[in-house]
C-alpha positions in Angstrom: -0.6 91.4 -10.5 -1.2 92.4 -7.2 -0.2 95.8 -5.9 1.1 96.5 -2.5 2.5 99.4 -1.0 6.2 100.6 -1.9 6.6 103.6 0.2 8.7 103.8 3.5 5.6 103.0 6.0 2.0 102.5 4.8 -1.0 100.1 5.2 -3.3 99.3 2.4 -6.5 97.0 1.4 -5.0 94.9 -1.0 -7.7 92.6 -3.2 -7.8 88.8 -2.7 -7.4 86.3 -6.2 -11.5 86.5 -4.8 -11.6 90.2 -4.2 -11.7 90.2 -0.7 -9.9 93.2 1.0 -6.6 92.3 3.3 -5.0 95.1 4.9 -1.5 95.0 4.3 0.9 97.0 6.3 4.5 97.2 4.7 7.6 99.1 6.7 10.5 100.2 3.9 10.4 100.7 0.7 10.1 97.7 -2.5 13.7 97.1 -3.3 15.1 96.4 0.6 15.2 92.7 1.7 11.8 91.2 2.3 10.5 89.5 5.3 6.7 88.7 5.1 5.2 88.2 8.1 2.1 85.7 8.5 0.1 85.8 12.2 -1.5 82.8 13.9 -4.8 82.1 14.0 -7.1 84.7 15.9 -3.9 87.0 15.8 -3.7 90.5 14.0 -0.5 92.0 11.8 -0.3 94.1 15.0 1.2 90.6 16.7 4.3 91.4 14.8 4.5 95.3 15.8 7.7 95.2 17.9 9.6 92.7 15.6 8.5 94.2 12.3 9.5 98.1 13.5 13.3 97.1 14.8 13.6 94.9 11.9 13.0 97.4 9.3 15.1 100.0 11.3 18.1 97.6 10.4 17.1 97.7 6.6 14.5 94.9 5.8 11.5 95.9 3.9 8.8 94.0 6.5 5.5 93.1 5.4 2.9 92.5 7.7 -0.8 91.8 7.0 -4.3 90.7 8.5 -5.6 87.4 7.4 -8.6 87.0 5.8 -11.5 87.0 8.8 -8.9 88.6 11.0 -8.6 92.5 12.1 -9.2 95.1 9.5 -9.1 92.2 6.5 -12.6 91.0 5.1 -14.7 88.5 6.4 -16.2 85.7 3.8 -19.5 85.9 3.0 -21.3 82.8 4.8 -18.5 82.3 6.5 -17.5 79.7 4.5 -13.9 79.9 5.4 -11.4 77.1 4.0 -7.3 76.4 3.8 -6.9 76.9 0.4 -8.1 80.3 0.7 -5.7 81.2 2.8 -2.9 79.8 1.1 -3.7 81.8 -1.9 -4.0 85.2 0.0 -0.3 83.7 1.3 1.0 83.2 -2.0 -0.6 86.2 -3.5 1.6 88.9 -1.3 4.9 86.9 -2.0 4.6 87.4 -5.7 3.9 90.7 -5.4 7.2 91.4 -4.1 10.2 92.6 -6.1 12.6 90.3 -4.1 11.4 86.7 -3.3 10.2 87.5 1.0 12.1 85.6 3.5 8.2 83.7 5.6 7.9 84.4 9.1 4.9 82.5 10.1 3.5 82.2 13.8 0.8 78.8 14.2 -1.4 78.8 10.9 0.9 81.2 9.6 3.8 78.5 9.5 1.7 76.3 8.6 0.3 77.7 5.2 3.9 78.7 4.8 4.8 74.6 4.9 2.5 73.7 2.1 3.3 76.5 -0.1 7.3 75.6 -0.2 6.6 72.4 -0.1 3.5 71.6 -2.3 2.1 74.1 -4.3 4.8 77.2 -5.0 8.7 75.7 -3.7 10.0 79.2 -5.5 7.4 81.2 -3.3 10.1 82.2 -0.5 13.5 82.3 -0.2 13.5 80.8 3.4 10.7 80.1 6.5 11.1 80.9 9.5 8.5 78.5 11.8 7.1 80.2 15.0 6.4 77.6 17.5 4.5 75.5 15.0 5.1 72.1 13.5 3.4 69.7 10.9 1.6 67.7 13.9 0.7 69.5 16.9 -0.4 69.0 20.5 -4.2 68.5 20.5 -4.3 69.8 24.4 -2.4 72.9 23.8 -4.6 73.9 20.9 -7.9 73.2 22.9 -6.8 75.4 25.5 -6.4 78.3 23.0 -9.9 77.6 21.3 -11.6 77.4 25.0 -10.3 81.1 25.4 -11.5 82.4 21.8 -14.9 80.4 22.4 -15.4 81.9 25.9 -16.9 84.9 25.6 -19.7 84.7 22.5 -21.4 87.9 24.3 -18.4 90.0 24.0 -17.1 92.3 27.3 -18.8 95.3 29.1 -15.5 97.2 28.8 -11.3 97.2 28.0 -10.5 96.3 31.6 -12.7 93.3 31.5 -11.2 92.0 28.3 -8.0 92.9 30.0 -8.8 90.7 33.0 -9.5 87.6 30.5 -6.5 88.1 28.8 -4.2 88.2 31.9 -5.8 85.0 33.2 -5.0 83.9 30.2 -1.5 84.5 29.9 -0.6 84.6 33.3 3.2 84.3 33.0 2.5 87.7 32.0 3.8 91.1 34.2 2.0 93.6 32.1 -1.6 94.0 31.4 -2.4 95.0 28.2 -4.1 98.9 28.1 -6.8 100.4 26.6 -4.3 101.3 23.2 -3.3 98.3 22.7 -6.7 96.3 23.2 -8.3 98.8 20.7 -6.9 97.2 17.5 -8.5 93.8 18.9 -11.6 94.3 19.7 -15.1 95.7 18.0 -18.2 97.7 19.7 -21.0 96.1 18.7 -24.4 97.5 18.0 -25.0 96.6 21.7 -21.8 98.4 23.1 -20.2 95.2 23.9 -16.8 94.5 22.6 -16.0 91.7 20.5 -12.9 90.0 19.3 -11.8 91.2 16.1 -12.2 87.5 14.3 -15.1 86.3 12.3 -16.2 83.5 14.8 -17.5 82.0 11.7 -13.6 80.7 11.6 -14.4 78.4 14.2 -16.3 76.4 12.5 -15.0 74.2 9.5 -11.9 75.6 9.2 -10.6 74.6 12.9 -12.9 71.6 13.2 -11.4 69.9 11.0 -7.8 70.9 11.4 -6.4 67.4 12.3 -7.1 66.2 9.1 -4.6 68.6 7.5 -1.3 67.0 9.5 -1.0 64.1 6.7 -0.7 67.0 4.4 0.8 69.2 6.5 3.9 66.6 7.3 4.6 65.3 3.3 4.5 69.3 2.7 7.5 69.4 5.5 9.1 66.3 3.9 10.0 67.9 0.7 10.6 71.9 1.3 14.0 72.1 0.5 14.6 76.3 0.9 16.8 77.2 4.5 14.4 76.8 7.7 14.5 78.2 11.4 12.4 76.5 13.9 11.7 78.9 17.3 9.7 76.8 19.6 8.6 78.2 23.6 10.0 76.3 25.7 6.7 76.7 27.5 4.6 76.0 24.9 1.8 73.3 25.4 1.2 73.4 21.5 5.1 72.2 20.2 6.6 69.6 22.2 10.2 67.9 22.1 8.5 64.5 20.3 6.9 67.1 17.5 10.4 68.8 17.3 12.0 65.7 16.7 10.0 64.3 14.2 9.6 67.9 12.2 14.0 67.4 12.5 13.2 64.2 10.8 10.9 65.7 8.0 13.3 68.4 7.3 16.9 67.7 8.7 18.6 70.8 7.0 16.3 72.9 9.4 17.8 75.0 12.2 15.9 74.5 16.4 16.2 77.3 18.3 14.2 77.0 21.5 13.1 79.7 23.7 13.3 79.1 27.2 11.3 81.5 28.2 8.4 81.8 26.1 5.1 79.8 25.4 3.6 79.6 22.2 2.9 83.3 22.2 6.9 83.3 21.3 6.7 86.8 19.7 5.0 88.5 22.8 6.2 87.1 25.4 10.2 87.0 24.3 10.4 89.7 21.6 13.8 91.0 21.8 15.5 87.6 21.9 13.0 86.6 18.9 13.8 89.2 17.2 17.5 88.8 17.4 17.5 85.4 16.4 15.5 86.6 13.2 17.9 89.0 12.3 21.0 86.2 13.1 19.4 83.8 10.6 18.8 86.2 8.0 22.1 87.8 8.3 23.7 83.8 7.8 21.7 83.8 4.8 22.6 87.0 3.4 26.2 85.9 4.1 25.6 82.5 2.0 24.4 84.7 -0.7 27.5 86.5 -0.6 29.9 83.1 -0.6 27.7 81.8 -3.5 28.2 84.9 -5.9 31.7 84.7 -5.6 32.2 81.0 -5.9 29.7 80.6 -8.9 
C-alpha cells in the first residue's frame, strides 16, 4: 500500500502502481476529513492553493497532487500517455487514505473521478464534487484551451512575456499573474527559454482522442450512485446548459450550482464563493452522517 504523508503540511513523491513519481502535497494530518483534490488538464496541485489552505484551516485533511506529466510529477517514458493510467494514479491516492476522500475534480480531474465511482471502484469516494466538467463537453470551448497550450512550442524569453499570454488569455482577468506565481508553471530550458510545466507529449494521443471517451464517460455518469455537486462557470465555453441538463438526466440525485461569474477556470477566477459552496456541501454531508448514525 501506498504511503502518503500524515503530518500537518508536507509534499512528497509518492510511487505510481508503475513507479512513476507524483508529488503529493497533503494539508492536515491522516485521521481529519479527507478532500482529494484532482486538477484539470495542463493544471498543477498549485490550482487548488487558495481552496485547499482555507479548507484545511476549517479542519479537512486536503490532498492535493500533480498528475502524472504535470508539475513536479514524472513524465512517461515515450510519452506514451493513456486514461487508464491516470485513473490508477486517481484511485491509488484514495486508498491510501484512512477515511474514504470526499473527490474534487476540475476538467479531466472530474472526469477520471466519473469512471472511477461509476465503473471501476463505486467505494473509491465518499462523494464528487464536479468542477465545470461533464460527461460530454463543448468541442469549441476545449479547442480554445488546446490553441493556447499548443501556442508557444518555443517556450518565452521571460515571466512578463508568459504573463502577457496568459492575460490575453484570460482577459476577464484584473490581476496579472507575477513572477512567484508563474515560477511553479514554467521550466528554463537548456536554452533559457521557459516552458510550460506539462509534458507536450500529452497532447498527443491522450487529447486526440478524447471524444471517444464520452460513450464511456456518460454510462460511467449513469450509474454513480455516491452524493454529487456540480459547479459549472456561468461563462464557461466548455459546460453549457444542454450538457447540464443531460448530466441532471444521467445522475438526477446530483446537486447544480452555477457560478455566475466564473468561466471554466471556476477555481481561479471565483475562489472564495467556490470554496464556500465546497465547504456547504461537505458540511450537508457531514450532517447526513450524523442523522444516519442515530436513526440506524
Amino acid at each position: 500500500m501506498v504511503s502518503i504523508p500524515t503530518t500537518e503540511k508536507s509534499v512528497a513523491q509518492v510511487s505510481a502502481v508503475d513507479g512513476l513519481p507524483l508529488a503529493v502535497e497533503t494539508r492536515q494530518p491522516s485521521g481529519h476529513p479527507t478532500l482529494l483534490f484532482a486538477h484539470g488538464f495542463g493544471q498543477t496541485r498549485g490550482a487548488w492553493r487558495g481552496t485547499a489552505e482555507a479548507l484545511a484551516a476549517e479542519g479537512f485533511r486536503c490532498v492535493t497532487f500533480d498528475a502524472r506529466g504535470h508539475g513536479e510529477s514524472g513524465h512517461v517514458a515515450g510519452g506514451d500517455y493513456h486514461m487508464e493510467q491516470f485513473i490508477g494514479d486517481l484511485r491509488l491516492l484514495a486508498h491510501a487514505e484512512l477515511h474514504k476522500p470526499i473527490l474534487v475534480g476540475a476538467s479531466m480531474g472530474g472526469l477520471l473521478g466519473l469512471v472511477i465511482a461509476g465503473e471501476i471502484d463505486p467505494g473509491a469516494f465518499r462523494a464528487l464534487v464536479l468542477v465545470d466538467i461533464t460527461p460530454r463537453w463543448e468541442t469549441k470551448g476545449v479547442e480554445r484551451i488546446l490553441a493556447f497550450m499548443q501556442a508557444h512550442p518555443d517556450g518565452f524569453a521571460s515571466y512578463a512575456q508568459a504573463g502577457e499570454e496568459i492575460a490575453k488569455y484570460l482577459p476577464h482577468r484584473a490581476e496579472r499573474k507575477t513572477e512567484d506565481q508563474l515560477r511553479p508553471l514554467l521550466r528554463e530550458g537548456a536554452d533559457g527559454r521557459l516552458r510550460w510545466h506539462w509534458d507536450p507529449a500529452l497532447l498527443n494521443g491522450l487529447v486526440r482522442e478524447s471524444e471517444r471517451y464520452q460513450p464511456r464517460l456518460m454510462a460511467a455518469a449513469s450509474k454513480v450512485r455516491v452524493p454529487v455537486l456540480l459547479l459549472s462557470g456561468g461563462r464557461s465555453d466548455v459546460v453549457s446548459r444542454e450538457t447540464v441538463d443531460e448530466f441532471l438526466q444521467l445522475v438526477p440525485h446530483a446537486e447544480h450550482v452555477e457560478l455566475p461569474r466564473a468561466t471554466h477556470m471556476v477555481a481561479g477566477d471565483a475562489n472564495d464563493v467556490f470554496t464556500r459552496e465546497i465547504a456547504r456541501f461537505v458540511g450537508k454531508l457531514s450532517s447526513t452522517d450524523r442523522s444516519d448514525a442515530v436513526t440506524a
